[in-house]
C-alpha positions as CSV (number, residue, x, y, z in Angstrom):
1,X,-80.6,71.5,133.8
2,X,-77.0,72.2,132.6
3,X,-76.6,68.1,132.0
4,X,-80.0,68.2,129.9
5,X,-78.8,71.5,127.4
6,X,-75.4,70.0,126.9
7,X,-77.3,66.2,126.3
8,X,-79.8,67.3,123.8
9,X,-76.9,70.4,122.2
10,X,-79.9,72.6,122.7
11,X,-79.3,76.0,121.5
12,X,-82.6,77.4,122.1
13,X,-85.7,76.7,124.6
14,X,-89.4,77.8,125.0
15,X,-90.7,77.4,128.9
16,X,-94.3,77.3,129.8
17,X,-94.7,79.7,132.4
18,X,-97.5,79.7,134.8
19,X,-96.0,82.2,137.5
20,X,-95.7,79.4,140.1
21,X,-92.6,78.2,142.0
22,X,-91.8,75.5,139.6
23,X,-91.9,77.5,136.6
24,X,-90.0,80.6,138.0
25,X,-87.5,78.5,139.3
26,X,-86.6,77.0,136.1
27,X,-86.7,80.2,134.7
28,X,-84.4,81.8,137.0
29,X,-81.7,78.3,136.5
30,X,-82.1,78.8,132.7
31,X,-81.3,82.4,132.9
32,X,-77.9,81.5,134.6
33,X,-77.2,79.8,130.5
34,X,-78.9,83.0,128.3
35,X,-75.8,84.1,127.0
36,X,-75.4,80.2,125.9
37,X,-78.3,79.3,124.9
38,X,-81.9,81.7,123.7
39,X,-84.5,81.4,125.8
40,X,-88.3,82.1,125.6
41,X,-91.0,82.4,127.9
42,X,-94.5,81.6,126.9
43,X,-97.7,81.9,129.0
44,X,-101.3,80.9,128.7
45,X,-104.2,83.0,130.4
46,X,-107.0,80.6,130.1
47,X,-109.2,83.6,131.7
48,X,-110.8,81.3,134.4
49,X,-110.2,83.4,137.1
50,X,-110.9,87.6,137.2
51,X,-107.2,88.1,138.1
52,X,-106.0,86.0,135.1
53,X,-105.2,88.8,132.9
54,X,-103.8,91.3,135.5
55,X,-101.1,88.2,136.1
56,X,-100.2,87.3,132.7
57,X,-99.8,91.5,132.3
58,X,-97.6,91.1,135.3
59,X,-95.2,88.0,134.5
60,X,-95.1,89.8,131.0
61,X,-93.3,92.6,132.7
62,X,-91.0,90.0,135.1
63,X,-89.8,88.1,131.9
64,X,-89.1,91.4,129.6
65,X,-87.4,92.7,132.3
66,X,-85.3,89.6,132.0
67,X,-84.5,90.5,128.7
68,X,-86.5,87.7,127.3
69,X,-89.5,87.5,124.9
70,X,-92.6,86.6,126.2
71,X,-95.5,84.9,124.3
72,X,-99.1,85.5,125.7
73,X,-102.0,83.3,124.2
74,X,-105.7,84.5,125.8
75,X,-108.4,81.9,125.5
76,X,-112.2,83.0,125.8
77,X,-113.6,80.7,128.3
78,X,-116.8,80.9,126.6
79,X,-115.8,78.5,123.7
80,X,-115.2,75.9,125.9
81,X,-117.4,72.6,126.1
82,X,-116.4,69.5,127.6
83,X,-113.2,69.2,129.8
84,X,-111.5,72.8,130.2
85,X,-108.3,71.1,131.2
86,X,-107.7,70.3,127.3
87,X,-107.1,73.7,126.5
């Protein structure tokens, strides 16, 4: 991770953030560079699933705890036709 920011001369970097281990872990190695480099966390809650909104609620709380601002975008389920997965 440290090779890629210095590569590209990021300064600044949006994550997807699902709440599994892949995602927190690259959010916990990018926190190690925040003072370096600004860092956002952005999550979608594609509502599929009754617990879907209580989680993004929760990961909210893990990233601003962080210190870091969180973006939540909240799909209705009911517009969807055709393959979900493109949303």
């Amino acid at each position: 991770t440290k090779d890629l920011l210095k590569e590209y001369s990021l300064s600044r970097v949006l994550i997807a953030f699902s709440g599994g281990p892949d995602s927190q872990a690259l959010l916990r190695i990018l926190c190690l560079w925040k003072e370096k480099i600004k860092i956002g966390v952005a999550h979608v809650n594609h509502n599929w699933r009754d617990e879907s909104t209580k989680e993004a609620e929760q990961l909210k709380k893990q990233v601003e705890e962080l210190g870091l601002p969180f973006y939540l975008k909240t799909l209705d389920p009911q517009t969807f036709s055709g393959n979900m997965e493109q949303y």
